[in-house]
C-alpha positions, 0 to 999 in steps of 0.5 A: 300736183297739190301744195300744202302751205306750211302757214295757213295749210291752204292747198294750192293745185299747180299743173305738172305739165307747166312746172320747171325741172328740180325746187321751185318757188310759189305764192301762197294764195291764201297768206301770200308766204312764198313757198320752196317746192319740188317737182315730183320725181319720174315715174318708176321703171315698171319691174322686170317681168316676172320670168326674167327674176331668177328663183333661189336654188332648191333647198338641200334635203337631209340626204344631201347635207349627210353625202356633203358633210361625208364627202365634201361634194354632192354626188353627181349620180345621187341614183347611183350613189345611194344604190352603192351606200345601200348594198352594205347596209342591206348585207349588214341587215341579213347577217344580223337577222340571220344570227339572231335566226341561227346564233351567233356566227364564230366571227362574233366571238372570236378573240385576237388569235382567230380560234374561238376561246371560253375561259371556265372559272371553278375549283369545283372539278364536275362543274369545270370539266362537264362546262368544258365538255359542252363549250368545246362540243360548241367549238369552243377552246376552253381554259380553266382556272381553278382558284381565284388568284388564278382566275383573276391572273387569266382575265389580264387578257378578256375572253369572248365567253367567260363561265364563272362559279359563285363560289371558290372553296379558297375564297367563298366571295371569289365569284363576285371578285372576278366578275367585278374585275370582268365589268372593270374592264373598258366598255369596249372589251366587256360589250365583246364578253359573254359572261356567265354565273354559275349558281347554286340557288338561282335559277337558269336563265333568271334575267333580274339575277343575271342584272343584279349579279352583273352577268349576261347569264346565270345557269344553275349548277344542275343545268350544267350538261345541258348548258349550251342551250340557256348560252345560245338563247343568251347570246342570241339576245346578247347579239341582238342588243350590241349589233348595231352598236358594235358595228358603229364602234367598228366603224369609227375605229376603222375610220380612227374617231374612237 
């Protein structure tokens, strides 16, 4: 044991073996100061082995943060569980590839009552009645209205496929006035609506019209005996926007988180 002199700094070396348990006191031999010092402490135990120090868990993967938030416990068959979760999820995939494939099933728009109906808007008569004739050769049940204030009235109640021309022979702006009314209604409602304009000057299928008119469709007045085409390539593309959002909606709704 080595001793450093706080007066002089002279070291003094003392026999470890021969020193008494706790503080003693020694002479310095360089200035004689007496000096108050301590025995070194036992030597440390040597640390535990290395097997007998328990690791710290696994950390949670993403997976099992996701069942414990949603269940409260991790599943004591994640195997199994996984395998339960995956099989709606693969179902939910086939129905939307295959109504993208085939159209939109009548699920997709049917209303309230069950029967799947269509709304036409127009005081033109040719124009009414031909679009009625292809939507029910569709299986749609159709409803027309012929003036503004009457089609303004029906829209009270949203219709999952809604027709529209550009023009009223009693208002020439009525068009725009029913679709603003369409697009005012809750974003829930208007994701469920296929709208369509009917138009004297643009042509079908024009996607840039459709967006500045704030339809989903727009067909050209000569196109109408032919309409059920440009409506199924529309409401195609229309599905396959708003599947999966939809279905998140329907989910939360069902789990009362609107």
């Amino acid at each position: 044991m080595v001793i450093v002199c706080p007066g002089c700094r002279n070291q003094i070396t003392l026999d470890e073996g021969t020193l008494p348990a706790g503080s003693f006191k020694v002479r310095c031999t360089g200035c004689g100061r007496m000096i108050t010092a301590q025995r070194a402490s036992e030597t440390p135990p040597p640390p535990p082995p290395v097997e007998s120090i328990q690791q710290p868990p696994p950390a949670a993967t993403i997976t099992d943060k996701i069942k414990t938030v949603s269940s409260g416990t991790f599943p004591r068959n994640p195997e199994g569980s996984a395998k339960i979760q995956a099989d709606p999820v693969r179902q939910d995939i086939l129905e939307a590839m295959k109504s993208l494939l085939t159209g939109p099933s009548p699920a997709a728009t049917e209303d309230k009552t069950g029967s799947m109906n269509a709304l036409i808007c127009s005081s033109d008569p040719h124009n009414a009645q031909t679009a009625s004739a292809v939507l029910q050769s569709m299986g749609y049940s159709t409803e027309i209205t012929i003036s503004v204030s009457e089609s303004l009235k029906e829209l009270d109640d949203m219709y999952p496929l809604i027709v529209v021309d550009s023009g009223f022979s009693d208002d020439p702006d009525g068009g725009r006035r029913i679709i603003s009314k369409i697009n005012a209604c809750r974003a829930t409602e208007r994701r469920q609506t296929f709208v369509v304009l009917l138009s004297a000057t643009q042509k079908t299928l024009d996607g840039n019209s459709a967006f500045l008119s704030g339809v989903n469709l727009v067909v050209n007045r000569n196109d109408i005996a032919s309409i059920d085409k440009p409506i199924r390539e529309g409401q195609k593309n229309f599905q396959k926007m708003y599947t999966i959002f939809n279905r998140i909606t329907l989910e939360k709704q069902r789990m009362g988180l609107s």
